[in-house]
C-alpha positions in Angstrom: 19.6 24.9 0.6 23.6 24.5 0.0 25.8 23.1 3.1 29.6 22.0 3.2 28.6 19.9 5.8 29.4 15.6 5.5 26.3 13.8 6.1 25.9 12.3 9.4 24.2 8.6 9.5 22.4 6.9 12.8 19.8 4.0 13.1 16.2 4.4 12.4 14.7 5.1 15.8 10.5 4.9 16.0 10.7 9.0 16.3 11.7 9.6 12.6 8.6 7.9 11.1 7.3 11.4 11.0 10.3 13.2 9.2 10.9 10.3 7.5 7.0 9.9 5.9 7.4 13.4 4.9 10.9 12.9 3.2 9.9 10.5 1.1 6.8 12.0 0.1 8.2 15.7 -0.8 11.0 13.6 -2.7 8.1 12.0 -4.8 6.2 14.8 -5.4 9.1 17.1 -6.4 12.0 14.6 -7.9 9.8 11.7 -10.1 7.8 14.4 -12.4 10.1 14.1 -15.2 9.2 10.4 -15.0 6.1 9.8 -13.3 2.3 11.4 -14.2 0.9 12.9 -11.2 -1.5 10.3 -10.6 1.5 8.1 -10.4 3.3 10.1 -8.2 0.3 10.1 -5.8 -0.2 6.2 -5.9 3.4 5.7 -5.3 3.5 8.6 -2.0 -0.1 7.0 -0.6 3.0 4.2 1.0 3.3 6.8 3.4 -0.4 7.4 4.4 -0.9 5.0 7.3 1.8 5.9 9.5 1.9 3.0 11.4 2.3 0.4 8.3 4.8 2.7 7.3 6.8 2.9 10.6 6.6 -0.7 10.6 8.5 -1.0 7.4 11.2 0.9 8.3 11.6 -0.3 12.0 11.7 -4.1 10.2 14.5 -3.4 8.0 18.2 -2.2 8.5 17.3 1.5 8.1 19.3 4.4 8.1 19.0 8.0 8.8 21.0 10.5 6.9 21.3 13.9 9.1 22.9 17.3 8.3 23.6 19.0 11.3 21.3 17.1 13.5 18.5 17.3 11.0 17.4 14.4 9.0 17.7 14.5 5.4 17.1 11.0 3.8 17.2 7.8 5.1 17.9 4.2 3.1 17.0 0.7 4.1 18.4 -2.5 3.3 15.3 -5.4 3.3 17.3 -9.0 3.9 20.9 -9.4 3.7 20.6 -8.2 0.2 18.0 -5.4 -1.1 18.4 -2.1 -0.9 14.2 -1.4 -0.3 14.0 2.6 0.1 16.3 5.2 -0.4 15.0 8.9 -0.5 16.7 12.6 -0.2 14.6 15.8 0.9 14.8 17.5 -2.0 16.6 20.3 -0.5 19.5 18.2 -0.2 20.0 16.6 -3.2 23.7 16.6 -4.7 25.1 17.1 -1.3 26.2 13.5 -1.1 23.2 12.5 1.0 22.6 9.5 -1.0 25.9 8.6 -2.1 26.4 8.7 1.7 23.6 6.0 2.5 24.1 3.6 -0.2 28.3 3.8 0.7 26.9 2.4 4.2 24.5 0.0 3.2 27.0 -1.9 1.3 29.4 -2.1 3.6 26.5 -3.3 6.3 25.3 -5.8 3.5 29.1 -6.6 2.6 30.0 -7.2 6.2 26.7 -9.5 6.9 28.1 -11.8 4.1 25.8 -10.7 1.0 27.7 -11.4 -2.0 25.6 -8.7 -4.1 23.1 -5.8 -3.5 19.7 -5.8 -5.7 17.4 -2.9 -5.8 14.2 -2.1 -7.8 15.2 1.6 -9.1 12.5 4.3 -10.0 13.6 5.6 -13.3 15.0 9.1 -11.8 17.2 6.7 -9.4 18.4 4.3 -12.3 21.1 6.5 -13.4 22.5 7.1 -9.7 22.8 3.2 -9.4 24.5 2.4 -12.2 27.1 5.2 -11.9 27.6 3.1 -8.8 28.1 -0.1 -10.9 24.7 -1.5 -10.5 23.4 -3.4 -13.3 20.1 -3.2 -14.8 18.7 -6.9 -14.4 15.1 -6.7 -15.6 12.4 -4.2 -16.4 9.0 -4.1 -14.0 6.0 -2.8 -13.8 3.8 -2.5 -10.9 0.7 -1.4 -9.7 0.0 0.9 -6.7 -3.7 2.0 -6.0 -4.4 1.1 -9.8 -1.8 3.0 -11.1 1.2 1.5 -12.8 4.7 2.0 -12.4 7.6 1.3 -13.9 11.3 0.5 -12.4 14.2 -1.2 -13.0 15.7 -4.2 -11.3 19.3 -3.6 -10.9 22.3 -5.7 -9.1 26.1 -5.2 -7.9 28.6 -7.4 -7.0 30.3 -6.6 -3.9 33.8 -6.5 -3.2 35.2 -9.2 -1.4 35.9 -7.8 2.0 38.8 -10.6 2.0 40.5 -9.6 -1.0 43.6 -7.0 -1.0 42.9 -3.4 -1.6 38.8 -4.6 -1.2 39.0 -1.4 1.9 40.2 1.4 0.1 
């Protein structure tokens, strides 16, 4: 599905635990393939089984909603001043600046609470998207989800200094 419309963004509110659940599982199951074995991909979308742990985690973080036309589309959340936690695009929607969108707001929020840089653990098909946005890998992980192991890549970006000239444009 192809719009020209801008992404919208809002708050988390507790009623997109649903939409949001389901995002993030149909982007696991139909973005990570190339990198992921399906018994990976399956550990990794079981986050989103218990609805209420997973409402919880979004609810305690800075999360955003990414909407096209009213609809949500993705949503990103910043754990801390510093860590970009979760960031997932409905597959439907990729490379219609959904995530670009998120990310864009997320350092601004974490620039504007004082965080110097921005650290995220990147899946492998995220990686490149972060570092196109200047993020640089830090370390390589592995970790274990319902006895499967996955890989991702630490990453960190220096913000700009809100202070500094030019730092807005």
């Amino acid at each position: 599905m192809t719009t020209n419309l801008k992404p919208a963004l809002r708050p988390y509110l507790p009623e997109d635990a649903e939409i949001a659940a389901a995002i993030f599982v149909a982007s696991i199951e139909q973005l990570t393939s190339d990198d992921y074995s399906e018994a990976q991909q399956e550990a990794w979308a079981s986050a989103a089984d218990d609805d209420e742990t997973f409402a919880t985690r979004l609810a305690a973080q800075l999360t955003l909603i990414a909407t096209l036309d009213g609809a949500p589309v993705g949503f990103a959340s910043l754990k801390g001043a510093d860590h970009i936690d979760l960031l997932y695009v409905h597959p439907d929607f990729v490379g219609q600046r959904v995530a670009t969108t998120l990310i864009d707001a997320l350092e601004r929020l974490a620039g504007a609470r004082g965080a110097q840089a921005l650290t995220v653990d990147a899946s492998d098909n995220a990686a490149d998207f972060f570092a196109k946005r200047g993020y640089v890998a830090t370390q390589r992980n592995t970790v274990t989800i319902n006895g499967e192991w996955l890989a991702n890549t630490s990453m960190k970006k220096t913000l700009a200094d809100p202070a500094a000239p030019g730092a807005d444009q």
